[in-house]
C-alpha positions in Angstrom: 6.2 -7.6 -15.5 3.2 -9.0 -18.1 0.6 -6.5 -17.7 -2.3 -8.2 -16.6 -0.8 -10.0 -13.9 -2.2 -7.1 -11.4 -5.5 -8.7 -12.1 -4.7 -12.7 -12.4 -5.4 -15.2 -9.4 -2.8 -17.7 -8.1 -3.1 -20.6 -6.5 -2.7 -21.4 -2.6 -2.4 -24.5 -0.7 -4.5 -24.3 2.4 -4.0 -27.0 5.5 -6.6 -26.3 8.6 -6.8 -27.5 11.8 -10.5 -27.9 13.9 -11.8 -25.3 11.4 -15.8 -25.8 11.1 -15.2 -27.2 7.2 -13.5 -29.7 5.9 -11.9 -31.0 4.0 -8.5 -30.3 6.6 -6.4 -29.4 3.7 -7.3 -27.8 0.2 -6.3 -25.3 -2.7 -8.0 -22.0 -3.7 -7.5 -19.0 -6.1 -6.7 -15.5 -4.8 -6.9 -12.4 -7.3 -2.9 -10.7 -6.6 -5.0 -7.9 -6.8 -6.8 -7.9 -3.6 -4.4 -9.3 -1.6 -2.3 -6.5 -2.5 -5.0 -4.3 -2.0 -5.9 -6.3 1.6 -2.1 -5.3 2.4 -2.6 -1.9 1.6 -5.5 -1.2 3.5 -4.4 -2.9 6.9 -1.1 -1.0 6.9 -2.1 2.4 5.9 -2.4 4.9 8.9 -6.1 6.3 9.4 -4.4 8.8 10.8 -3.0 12.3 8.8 -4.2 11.0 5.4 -2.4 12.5 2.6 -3.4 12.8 -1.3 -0.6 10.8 -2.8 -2.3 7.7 -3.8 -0.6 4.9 -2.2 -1.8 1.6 -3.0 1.3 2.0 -5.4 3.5 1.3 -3.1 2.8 -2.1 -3.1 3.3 -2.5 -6.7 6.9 -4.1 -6.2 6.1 -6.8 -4.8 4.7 -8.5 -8.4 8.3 -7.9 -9.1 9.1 -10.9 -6.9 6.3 -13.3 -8.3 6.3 -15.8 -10.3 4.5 -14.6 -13.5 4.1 -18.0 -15.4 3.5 -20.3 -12.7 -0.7 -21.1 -11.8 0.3 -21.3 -8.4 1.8 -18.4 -5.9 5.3 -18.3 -5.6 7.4 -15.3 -4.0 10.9 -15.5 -5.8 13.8 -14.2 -4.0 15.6 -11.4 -3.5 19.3 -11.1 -3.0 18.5 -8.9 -0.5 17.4 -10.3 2.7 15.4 -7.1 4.1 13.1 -7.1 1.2 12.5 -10.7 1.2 11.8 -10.0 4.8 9.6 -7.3 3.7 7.6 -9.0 1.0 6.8 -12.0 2.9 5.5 -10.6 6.0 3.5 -7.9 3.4 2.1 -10.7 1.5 1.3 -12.7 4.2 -1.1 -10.3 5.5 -2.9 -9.7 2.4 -3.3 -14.3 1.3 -4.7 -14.3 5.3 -7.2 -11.7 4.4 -8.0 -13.6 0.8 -7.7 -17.3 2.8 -10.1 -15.7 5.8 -12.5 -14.3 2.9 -12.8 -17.8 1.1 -13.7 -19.4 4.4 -15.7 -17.2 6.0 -17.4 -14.8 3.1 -16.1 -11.2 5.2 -18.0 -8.1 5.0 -15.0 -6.4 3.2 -16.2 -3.0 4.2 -15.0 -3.8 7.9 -11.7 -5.2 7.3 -9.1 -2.8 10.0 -6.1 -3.0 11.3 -5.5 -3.8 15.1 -3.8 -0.9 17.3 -5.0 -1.7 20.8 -2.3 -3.5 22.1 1.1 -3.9 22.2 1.8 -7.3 21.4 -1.3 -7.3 18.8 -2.8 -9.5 16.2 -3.1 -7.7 12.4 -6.6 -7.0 11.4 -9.9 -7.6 12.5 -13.2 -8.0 10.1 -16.6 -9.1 10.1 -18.0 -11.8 8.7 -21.6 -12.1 6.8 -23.5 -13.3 10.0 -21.6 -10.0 12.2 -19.5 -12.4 13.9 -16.1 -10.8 14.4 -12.9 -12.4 13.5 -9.5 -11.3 14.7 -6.7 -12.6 12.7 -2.8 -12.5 13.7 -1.2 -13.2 9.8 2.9 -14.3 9.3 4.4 -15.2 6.0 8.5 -16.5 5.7 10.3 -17.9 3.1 12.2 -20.5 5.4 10.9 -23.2 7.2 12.4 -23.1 10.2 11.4 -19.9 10.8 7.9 -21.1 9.8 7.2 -23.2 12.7 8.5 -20.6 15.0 5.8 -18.0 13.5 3.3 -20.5 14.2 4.2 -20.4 17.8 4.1 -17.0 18.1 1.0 -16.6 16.1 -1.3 -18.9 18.3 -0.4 -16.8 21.4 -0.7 -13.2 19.4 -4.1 -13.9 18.3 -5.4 -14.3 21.6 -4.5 -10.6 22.9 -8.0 -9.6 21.4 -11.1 -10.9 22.3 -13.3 -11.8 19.2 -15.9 -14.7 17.9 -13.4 -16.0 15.8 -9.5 -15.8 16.9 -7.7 -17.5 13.5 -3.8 -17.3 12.9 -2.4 -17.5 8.9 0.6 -18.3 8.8 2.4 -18.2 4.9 5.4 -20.3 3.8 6.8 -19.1 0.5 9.6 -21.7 -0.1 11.5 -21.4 -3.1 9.7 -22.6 -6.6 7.2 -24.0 -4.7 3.4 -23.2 -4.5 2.5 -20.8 -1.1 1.2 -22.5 1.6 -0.7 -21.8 4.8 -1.6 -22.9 7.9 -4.7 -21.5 9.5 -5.9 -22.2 13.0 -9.0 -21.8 14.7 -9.5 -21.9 18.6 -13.1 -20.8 19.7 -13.2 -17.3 21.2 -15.4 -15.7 23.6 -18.5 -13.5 21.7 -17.7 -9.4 21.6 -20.0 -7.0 23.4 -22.8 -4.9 21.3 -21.3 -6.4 18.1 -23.7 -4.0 16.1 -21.9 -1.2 17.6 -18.4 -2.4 17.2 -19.1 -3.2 13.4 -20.1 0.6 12.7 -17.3 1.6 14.3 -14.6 -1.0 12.7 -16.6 0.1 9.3 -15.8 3.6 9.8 -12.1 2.9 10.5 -12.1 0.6 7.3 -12.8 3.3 5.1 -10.7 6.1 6.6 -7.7 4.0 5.8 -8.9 2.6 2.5 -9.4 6.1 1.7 -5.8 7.2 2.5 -4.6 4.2 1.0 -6.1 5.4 -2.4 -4.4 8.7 -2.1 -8.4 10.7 -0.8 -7.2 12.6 2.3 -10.5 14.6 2.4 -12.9 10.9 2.4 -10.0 9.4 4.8 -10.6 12.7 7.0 -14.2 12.3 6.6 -14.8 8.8 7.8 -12.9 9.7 10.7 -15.6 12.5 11.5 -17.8 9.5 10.4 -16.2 7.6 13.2 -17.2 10.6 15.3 -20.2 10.9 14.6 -21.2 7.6 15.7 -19.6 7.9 18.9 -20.5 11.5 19.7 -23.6 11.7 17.8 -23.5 15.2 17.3 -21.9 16.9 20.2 -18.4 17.0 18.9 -16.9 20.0 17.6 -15.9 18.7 14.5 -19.3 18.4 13.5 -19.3 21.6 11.4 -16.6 20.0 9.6 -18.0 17.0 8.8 -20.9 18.7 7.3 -19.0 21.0 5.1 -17.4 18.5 3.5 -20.3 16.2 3.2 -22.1 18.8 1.2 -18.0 19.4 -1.0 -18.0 15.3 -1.6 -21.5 15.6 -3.0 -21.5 19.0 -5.2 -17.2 19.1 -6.0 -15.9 16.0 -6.5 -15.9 13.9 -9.7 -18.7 11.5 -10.2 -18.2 8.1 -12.3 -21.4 6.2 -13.0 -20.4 2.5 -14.0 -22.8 -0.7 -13.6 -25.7 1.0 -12.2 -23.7 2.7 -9.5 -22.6 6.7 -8.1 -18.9 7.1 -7.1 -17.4 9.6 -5.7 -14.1 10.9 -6.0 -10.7 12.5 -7.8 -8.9 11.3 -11.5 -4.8 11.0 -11.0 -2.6 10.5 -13.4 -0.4 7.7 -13.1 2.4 7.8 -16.2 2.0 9.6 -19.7 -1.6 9.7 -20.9 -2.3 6.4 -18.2 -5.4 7.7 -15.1 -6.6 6.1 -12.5 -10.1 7.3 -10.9 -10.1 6.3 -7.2 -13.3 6.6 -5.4 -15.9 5.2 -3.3 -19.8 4.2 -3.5 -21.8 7.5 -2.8 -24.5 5.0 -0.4 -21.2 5.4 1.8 -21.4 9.0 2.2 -24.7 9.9 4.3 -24.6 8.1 8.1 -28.0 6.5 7.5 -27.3 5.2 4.0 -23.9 4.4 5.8 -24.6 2.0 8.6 -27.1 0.1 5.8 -24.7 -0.6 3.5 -23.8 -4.1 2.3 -21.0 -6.0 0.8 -21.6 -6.0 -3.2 -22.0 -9.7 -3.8 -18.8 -10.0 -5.7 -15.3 -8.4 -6.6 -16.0 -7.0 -10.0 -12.6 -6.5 -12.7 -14.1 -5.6 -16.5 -11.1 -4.8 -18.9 -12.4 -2.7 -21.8 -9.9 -1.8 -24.5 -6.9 -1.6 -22.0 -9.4 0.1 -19.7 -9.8 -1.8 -16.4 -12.8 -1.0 -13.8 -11.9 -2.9 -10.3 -15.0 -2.8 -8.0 -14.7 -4.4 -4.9 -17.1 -5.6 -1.9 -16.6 -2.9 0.0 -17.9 0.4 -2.5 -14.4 1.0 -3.0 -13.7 1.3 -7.2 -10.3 1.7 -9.4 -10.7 2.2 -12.5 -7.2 2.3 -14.2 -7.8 4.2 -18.0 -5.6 3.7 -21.0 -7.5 5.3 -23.5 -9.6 8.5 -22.0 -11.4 9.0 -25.3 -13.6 5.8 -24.1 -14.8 7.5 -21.2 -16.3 10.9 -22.3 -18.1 11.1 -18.9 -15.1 11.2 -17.0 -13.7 13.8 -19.3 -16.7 16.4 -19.5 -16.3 16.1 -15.4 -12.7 16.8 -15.1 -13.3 19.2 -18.4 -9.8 20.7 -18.9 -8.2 20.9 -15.2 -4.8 19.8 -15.7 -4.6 16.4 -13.8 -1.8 16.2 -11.2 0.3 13.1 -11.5 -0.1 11.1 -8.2 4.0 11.4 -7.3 3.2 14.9 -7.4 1.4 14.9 -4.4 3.9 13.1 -2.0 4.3 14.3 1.1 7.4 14.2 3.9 4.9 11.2 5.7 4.4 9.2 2.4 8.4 9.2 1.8 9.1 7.5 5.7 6.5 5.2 5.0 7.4 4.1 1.4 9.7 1.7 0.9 13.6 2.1 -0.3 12.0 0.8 -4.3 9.1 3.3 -4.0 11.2 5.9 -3.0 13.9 5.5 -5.6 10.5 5.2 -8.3 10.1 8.6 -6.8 13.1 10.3 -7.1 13.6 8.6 -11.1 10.0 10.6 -11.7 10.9 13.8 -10.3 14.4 13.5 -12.8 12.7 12.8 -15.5 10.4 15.5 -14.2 12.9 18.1 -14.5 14.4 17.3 -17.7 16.6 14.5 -17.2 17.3 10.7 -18.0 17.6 7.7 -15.6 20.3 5.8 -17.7 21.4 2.2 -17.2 24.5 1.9 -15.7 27.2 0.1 -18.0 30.1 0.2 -16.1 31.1 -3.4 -14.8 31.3 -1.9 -11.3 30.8 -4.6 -8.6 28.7 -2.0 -7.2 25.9 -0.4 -8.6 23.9 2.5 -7.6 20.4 2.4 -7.5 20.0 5.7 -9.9 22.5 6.6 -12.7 20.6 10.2 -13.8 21.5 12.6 -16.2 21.3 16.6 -16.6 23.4 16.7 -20.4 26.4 17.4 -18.2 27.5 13.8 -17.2 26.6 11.0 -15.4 25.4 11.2 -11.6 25.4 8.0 -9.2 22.8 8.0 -6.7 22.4 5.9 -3.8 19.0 5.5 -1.7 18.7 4.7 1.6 15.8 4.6 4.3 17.3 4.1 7.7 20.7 5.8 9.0 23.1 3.3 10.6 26.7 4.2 11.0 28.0 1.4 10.1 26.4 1.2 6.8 26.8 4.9 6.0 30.9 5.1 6.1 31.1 1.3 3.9 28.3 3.4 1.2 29.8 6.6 1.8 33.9 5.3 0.5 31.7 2.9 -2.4 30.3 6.1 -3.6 34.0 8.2 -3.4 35.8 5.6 -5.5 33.0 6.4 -7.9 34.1 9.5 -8.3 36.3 9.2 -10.3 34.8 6.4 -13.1 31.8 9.0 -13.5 34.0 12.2 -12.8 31.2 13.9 -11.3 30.2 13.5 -7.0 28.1 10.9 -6.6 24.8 11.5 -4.4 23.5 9.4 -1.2 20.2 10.2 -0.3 19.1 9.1 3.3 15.4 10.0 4.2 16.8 10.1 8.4 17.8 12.6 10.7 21.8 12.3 9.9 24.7 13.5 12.7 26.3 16.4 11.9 29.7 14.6 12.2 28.9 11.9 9.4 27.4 14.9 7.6 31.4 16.3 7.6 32.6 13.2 6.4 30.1 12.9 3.3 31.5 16.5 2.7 35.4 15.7 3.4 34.4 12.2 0.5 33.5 14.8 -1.8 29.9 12.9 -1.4 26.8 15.0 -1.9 24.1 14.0 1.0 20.7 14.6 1.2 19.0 14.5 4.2 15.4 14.0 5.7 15.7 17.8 6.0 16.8 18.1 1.9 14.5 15.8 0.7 11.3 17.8 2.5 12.5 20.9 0.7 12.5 19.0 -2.5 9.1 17.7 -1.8 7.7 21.3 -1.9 9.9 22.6 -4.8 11.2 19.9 -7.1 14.0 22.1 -9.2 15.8 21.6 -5.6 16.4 18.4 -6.9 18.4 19.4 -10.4 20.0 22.2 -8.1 21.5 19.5 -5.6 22.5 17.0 -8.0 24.7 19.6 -10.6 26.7 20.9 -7.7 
């Protein structure tokens, strides 16, 4: 992957229909970046935060496009789940870029939808308060397309907004994304001022978890709270405290005129990330006055890269930490965790299969050992072929436990046994029957459970100690 293509925009083809612009069809830039980021943020749970920073997650899917093309094209997967997977995640993050372009959000209020059933994706506000519910679908076929469309028309209307829009994303093959956006008129929301500080406060308590800050996630919650409750609710203490923590405890970055608040991770080697947010956001008064910045803001420096967005919310990804002296006097000489260190049973359910085999290859290489690449001509490969200094160990990851698929993986994984002379490994992060649990054993197959992995989690030698049985 080139390593700028985090940062570069692509192009999208737009058509419209009774949209209050013209002209009816058109192409615009979107920055990878935020769309990922818009991705991120709608599908991260306010709720239970957690400090494992995972806007990483979504990292896989610049796997799947096209790096030299101007234009946005998802390639294709020989697995049909994850092109699935990438087009319905990217499509959610070009509506939120598409929506922005046409109708300048207030980034600070973009949310995900939980009310109903049946639900659009987000909601946001736009620069004149009007609120803009959006149900977003992407495919990589056409026929399934035009059903989406359908669908999406009718999905948008289960929540009452000033705009109700549906993006709909085709990624065909080697050719240039396109979307169809719609636009109905919808019936005007009550005490939109009211809704807006609310739909703010969720924003932010998911960005935050997204970003790995499960104390600012937590504390926009209370935020929440607070402007419902004022202050009769009896998590007000709470709040409080960790107002006054966020202010006097956590690292402060001062770039372009601007306080931020939050923590240093490391992300690989001698490669941090500083996640945080603008310190206006942290009072309630200087809170509900805060505006969009007037522009998405990504300055490279020397391999250094500060990403400010609309919304107060800043990454600043650092190469070389001699540049930033500030940064290093405030985290003096605290040993900085590395963000897969921080992963939690919740993160591992929620990550996909890739993220959670990127996990496991860290925590090997933690521990001392080498994730090889595999050079038997095996018409099966595993998805991790580590290595302790004793022999090769196949490892197989899977997220979902289906009977089916477990016995044809399971016998795969025996007739390995033999090539590699050492028992392969499936690791499952589900509940598993005890009976398929007595066949992995009668395979000679070493399984690791939901159960396993969550003792691994809190003390990673369990790992090396599974593995060399």
């Amino acid at each position: 992957m080139p390593p700028n293509l985090l940062f570069s925009s692509k192009n999208v083809k737009i058509k419209t229909q009774r949209l209050p612009f013209s002209p009816l069809s058109a192409t615009i830039p979107i920055r990878l970046f935020k769309a990922i980021y818009s991705t991120a943020t709608i599908h991260t749970r306010r709720h239970n935060p957690t400090w494992r920073m995972k806007i990483k997650e979504k990292d896989d899917l610049l796997e799947y496009i096209d790096p030299t093309s101007p234009d946005l094209i998802l390639l294709k997967s020989p697995d049909p789940e994850i092109n699935t997977r990438n087009s319905a995640d990217m499509g959610v993050g070009v509506a939120a870029c598409v929506v922005d372009h046409f109708y300048k959000i207030r980034w600070e209020t973009l949310a995900h939808v939980v009310s109903t059933k049946s639900r659009p994706d987000f909601t946001v506000f736009n620069c004149n308060n009007k609120s803009i519910v959006v149900e977003a679908k992407g495919s990589g076929y056409l026929h399934h397309h035009k059903t989406q469309k359908r669908k999406a028309a009718k999905q948008k209307r289960q929540l009452t907004g000033d705009i109700n829009l549906s993006s709909c994303a085709l990624f065909s093959c080697n050719s240039s994304a396109q979307v169809v956006l719609r636009d109905p008129p919808g019936i005007p929301i009550y005490d939109p001022e009211y809704s807006y500080l609310l739909q703010k406060a969720d924003h932010y308590c998911r960005t935050m978890n997204l970003i790995g800050q499960k104390e600012l996630s937590e504390y926009f919650d209370l935020m929440r709270k607070r402007i419902l409750f004022n202050k009769n609710f009896k998590e007000y203490p709470i709040k409080e405290n960790l107002y006054r923590k966020i202010k006097s405890d956590y690292v402060t970055l001062l770039k372009n005129g601007r306080t931020y608040r939050g923590a240093v991770k490391r992300i690989s080697g001698e490669s941090y990330i500083f996640c945080g947010v603008d310190d206006d956001l942290i009072s309630l008064q200087d809170f509900k006055e805060f505006r969009n910045y007037g522009e998405d803001s990504f300055q490279q420096n020397d391999g250094n890269t500060f990403c400010s967005f609309r919304d107060g919310v800043c990454l600043y990804y650092i190469e070389d930490m001699e540049r930033e002296s500030s940064l290093q006097r405030e985290i003096r000489n605290i040993d900085v965790p590395n963000y897969q260190d921080e992963t939690e049973i919740a993160d591992i359910k929620a990550m996909s299969s890739y993220s959670v085999a990127t996990f496991f290859k860290y925590v090997i290489e933690k521990l001392g050992g080498s994730v090889v690449s595999e050079s038997h001509q095996l018409r099966y490969h595993p998805d991790i072929v580590c290595d302790f200094g004793s022999g090769l160990v196949p490892c197989e990851i899977k997220k979902r436990f289906s009977a089916d698929k477990f016995m044809q993986v399971v016998y795969q994984l025996a007739d390995m046994s033999a090539i590699y002379n050492r028992k392969p490994v499936l690791i499952i992060t589900d509940k598993i029957p005890h009976e398929f649990q007595r066949i992995a054993i009668e395979k000679r197959v070493i399984l690791l459970d939901i159960d396993k992995v969550s003792k691994i989690l809190k003390e990673h030698l369990l790992l090396k100690r599974y593995l060399m049985v």
